[in-house]
N, C-alpha and C positions, 0 to 999 in steps of 0.2 A: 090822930085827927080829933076836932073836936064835935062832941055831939048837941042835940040839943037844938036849941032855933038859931044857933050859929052853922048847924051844919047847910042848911039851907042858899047858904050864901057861900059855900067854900067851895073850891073843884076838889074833886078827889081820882086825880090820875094811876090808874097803872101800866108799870112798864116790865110786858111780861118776856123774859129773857130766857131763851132755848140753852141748858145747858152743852157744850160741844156738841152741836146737834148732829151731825153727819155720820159721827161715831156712835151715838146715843141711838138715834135711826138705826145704824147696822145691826146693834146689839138688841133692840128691841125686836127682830128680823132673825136675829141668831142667840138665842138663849146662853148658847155654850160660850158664848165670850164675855159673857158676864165676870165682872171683875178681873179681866184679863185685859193685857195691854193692848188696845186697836189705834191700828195711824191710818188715815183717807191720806193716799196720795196722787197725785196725779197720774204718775205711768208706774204705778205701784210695779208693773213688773222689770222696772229697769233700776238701777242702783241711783242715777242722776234724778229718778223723780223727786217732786214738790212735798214736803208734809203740808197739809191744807187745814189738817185738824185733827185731834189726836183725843184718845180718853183722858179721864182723871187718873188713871194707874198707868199710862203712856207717860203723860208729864211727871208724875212723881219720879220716873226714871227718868229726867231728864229730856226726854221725847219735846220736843218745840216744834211752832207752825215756822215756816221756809227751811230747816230742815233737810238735807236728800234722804234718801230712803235710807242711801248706803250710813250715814253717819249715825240717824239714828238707830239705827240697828247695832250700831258699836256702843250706844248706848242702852240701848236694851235690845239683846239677843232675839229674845223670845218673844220678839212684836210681832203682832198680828198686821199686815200690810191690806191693805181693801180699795179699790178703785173706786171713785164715786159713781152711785148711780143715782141718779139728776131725776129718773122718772119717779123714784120712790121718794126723794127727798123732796120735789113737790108736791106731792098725793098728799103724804102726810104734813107738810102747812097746810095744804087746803082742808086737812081733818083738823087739826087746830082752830085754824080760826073758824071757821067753823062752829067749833066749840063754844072761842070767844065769843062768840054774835049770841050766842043763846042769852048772854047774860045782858048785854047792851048791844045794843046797836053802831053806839057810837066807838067803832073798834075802828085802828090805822095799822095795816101793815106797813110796816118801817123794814121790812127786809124779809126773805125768808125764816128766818127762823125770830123774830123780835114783833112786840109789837103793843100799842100803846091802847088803853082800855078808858075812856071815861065812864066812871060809874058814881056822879056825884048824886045822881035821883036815886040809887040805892041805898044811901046812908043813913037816909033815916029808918028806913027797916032794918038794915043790916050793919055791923062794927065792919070798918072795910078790910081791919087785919085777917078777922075772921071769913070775911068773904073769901079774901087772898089767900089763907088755909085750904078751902074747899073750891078752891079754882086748880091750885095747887096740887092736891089730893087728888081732883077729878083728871088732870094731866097725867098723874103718876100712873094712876089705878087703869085709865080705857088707853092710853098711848104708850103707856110702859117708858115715857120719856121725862129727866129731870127738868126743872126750868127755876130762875130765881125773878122773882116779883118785886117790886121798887113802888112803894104808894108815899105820894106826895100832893102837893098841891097843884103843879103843874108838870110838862112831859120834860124839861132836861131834870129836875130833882128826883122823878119818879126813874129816868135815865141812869143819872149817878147811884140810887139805891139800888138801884137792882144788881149793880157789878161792886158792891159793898160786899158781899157775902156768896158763895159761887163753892159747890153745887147746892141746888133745894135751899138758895135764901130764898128770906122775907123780911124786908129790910122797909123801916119808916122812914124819909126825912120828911121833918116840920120847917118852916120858916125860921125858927124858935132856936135850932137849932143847929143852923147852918157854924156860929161861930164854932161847935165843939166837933160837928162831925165833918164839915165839906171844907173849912178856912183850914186848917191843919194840915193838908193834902198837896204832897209837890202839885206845881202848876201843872208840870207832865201830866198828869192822872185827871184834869179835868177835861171831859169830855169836847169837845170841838177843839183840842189844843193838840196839833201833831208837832214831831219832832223841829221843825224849822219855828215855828210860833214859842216852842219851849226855848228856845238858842235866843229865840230874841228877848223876849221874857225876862231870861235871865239875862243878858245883856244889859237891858233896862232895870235892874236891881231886883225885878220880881220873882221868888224865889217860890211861894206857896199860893193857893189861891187865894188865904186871906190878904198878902200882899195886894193883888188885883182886885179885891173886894173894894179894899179901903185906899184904893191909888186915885188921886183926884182926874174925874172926867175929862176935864181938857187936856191932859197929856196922854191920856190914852187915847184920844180919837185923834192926836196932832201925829203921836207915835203910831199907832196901827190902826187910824180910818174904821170904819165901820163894824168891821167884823170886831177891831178890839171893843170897841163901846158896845157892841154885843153881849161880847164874853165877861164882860165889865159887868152890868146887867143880869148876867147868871153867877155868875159869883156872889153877885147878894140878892138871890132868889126872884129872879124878877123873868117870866117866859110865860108869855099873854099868847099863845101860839095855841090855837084848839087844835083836839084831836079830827084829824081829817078824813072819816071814812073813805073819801073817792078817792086819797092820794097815790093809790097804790094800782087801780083799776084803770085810774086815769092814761097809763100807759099800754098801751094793749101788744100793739107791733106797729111797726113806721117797714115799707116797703116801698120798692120802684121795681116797676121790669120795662123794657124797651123790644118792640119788635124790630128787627135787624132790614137791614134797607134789601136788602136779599141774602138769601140762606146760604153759610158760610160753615168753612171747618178751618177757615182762619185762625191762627194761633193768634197773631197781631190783632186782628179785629176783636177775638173773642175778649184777650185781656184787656183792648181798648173801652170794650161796654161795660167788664166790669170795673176798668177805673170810674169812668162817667156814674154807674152806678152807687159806686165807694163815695164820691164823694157827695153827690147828692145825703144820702143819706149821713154820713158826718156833720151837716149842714142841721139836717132836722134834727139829730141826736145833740149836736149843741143849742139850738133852738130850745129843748124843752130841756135842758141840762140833767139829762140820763145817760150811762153807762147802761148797755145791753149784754146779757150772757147767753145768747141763743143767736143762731143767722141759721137761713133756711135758704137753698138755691131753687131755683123753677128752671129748667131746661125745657124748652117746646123745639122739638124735629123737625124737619121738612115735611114731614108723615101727619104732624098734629100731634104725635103720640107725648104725651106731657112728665115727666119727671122730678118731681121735687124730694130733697134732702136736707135735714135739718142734724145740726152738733150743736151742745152746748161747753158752753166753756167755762174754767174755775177763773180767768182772770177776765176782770170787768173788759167790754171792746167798746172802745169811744173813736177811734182813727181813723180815719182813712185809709191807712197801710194795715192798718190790725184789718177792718173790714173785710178789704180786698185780699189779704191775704187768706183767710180764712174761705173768704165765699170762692177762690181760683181752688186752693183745696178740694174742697165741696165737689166743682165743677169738675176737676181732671180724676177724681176718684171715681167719678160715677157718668162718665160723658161716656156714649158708646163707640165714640168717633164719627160719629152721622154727622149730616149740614143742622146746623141749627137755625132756627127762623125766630127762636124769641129767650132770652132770659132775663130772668129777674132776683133781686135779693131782697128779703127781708128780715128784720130786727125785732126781735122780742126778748120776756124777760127783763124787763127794766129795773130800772134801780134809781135814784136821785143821787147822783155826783157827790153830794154831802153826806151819803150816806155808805157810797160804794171803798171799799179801800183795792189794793193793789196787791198781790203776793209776791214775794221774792220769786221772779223768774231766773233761771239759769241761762235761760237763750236770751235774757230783756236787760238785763240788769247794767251791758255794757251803754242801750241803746240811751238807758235811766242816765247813769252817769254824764254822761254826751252832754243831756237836755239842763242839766245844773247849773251850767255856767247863766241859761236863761233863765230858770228860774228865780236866780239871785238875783241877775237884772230888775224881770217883774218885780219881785219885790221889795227890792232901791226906788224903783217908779212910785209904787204904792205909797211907798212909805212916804214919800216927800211931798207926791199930792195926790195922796188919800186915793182910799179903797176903789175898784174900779177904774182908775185912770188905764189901765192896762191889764186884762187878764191870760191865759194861760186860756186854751180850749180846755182838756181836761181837768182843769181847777176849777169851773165856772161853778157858783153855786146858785142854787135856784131860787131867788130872791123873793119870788112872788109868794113861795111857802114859808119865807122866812128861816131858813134852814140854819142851822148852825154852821160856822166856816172848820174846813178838813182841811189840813194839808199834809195827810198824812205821806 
């Protein structure tokens, strides 16, 4: 970055990056697995569960996220297998950022463990490498967790540095420098570019980002509408998108409950309110275009006596059918068989669409396949007249933040 009475005029973004956090958490929580292989799986005690996230010495053995426990384990014996727990892997973001705020104000949680720092009013006091040093240090030393930092101009540059270098970077991109360090880079590896955007990409000749850098504008916005001329855009450094401290507060929980026309132990009526429930809320959840990982049930008795239960979950719930299934779950687990007089569902834990991905489910994956025929449709629609003519619920991206486009 430069200093001097130019600094005054520059942003100086960071994008500070949780290395495997889940694992990192565990290990900070368990000393003894220090430098030993840890996998977070979802039903860690069954052989068909999920790897979700693994150490740096998991994946040297070959360990990878979607993963079942049982395969990884054939690739390395001696893994350590760990359940998530959600309550400690929130506590400590919220001790992170946290942390971040000491330094600026102007911090955006981008997810639980990532999150974007402007600190361009520091610069003139402080070299921002060196600040990113001692953000870095103060990480290591009070949270015992690694993390890599990306400082740039703006938040997709400061984005792409921080996964430049993985564990304990500290990676620079300048404007200056895009031709030798971001143009050189399969398209795959630029950030808002998932596997279906890469297939077209290359279809269209475009092989590298510097390809899409220097590809003339009007065939990218004829070929891929808005999002391309986005990604066009960031490819040659260009993302005027400020850091948004509310973005992440903004979401709190979205809920409905319904008091029942009279008190029932109705099977039919019961799963009838929570369809009506389900979809209500799928409605507002595509409204503000977030993915939730948390649902909470409210059971009220004929007695008044009130009941509520809350699970959170490793894969993003945006559906209707995910909803409902999850919150009848909820319900038949902990329902005492009494009349019931009132229930309700609620949604927390958000995320923004553009930012949420999806893991290899083993129970999901045939549902995935099913939905592909459509989504090629969508994006034949798209592509002939342009972005938006037709979207997908769970693709929506959230426009009003200007969010980079995912199709992961």
């Amino acid at each position: 970055m430069q200093m001097g009475s130019t600094a005054k005029k520059t942003r100086v973004i960071f994008h500070v990056d949780m290395n495997s956090f889940y694992a990192s958490v565990e290990i900070a929580h368990h000393p003894e697995w220090k430098g030993m292989p840890l996998a977070i799986a979802g039903k860690a005690e069954e052989r068909h569960g999920i790897i979700v996230t693994s150490s740096y010495e998991a994946r040297k053995m070959g360990v990878r996220t979607t993963m079942t426990v049982r395969e990884a384990r054939l690739k390395c014996p001696q893994l350590i297998v760990k359940h998530p727990d959600f309550e400690l892997y929130r506590t400590t973001s919220d001790q992170l950022f946290k942390m971040l705020k000491t330094y600026t104000p102007l911090v955006e949680k981008a997810s639980i463990d990532e999150g974007y720092m402007d600190v361009s009013h520091l610069i003139p006091l402080i070299d921002p490498l060196k600040l990113a040093k001692e953000l870095q240090r103060r990480i290591f030393c009070q949270l015992h967790l690694p993390c890599s930092i990306g400082i740039a101009p703006n938040k997709f540059l400061a984005k792409t540095a921080s996964n430049m270098k993985k564990p304990m970077g500290l990676t620079v991109l300048r404007k200056r420098e895009l031709s030798e360090k971001l143009w050189p880079l399969p398209i795959g590896e630029m950030h808002g570019v998932g596997p279906k955007s890469e297939e077209r990409f290359h279809k269209a000749g475009i092989q590298t980002v510097g390809d899409l850098a220097k590809h003339e504008p009007g065939e990218i916005a004829e070929w891929f509408g808005v999002p391309g001329k986005r990604l066009l855009e960031r490819a040659n450094g260009i993302d005027d998108r400020a850091v948004d401290p509310e973005a992440w507060d903004r979401y709190k929980s979205i809920g409905h409950s319904i008091t029942l026309a009279r008190d029932t132990k109705s099977d039919a009526i019961i799963r009838q309110t929570f369809d009506g429930l389900s979809k209500k809320l799928e409605s507002k959840i595509k409204l503000e275009h977030v993915v939730c990982y948390e649902i909470t049930v409210m059971i009220r008795y004929q007695d008044w006596k009130t009941v509520t239960r809350h699970m959170s979950s490793i894969q993003p719930i945006r559906s209707k059918r995910e909803i409902m299934d999850d919150a009848l779950d909820l319900f038949y687990k902990h329902w005492s068989g009494g009349a019931v007089r009132l229930l309700g569902v609620t949604l927390s834990s958000f995320q923004p669409v553009s930012l949420s991905t999806k893991q290899l489910d083993l129970f999901s994956y045939q549902d995935d396949a099913r939905n592909e025929p459509l989504i090629n449709l969508i994006d034949r629609i798209n592509e002939k007249f342009g972005d938006g003519a037709i979207r997908q619920a769970g693709s929506l991206i959230d426009q009003r933040k200007n969010s980079l486009p995912v199709d992961d």
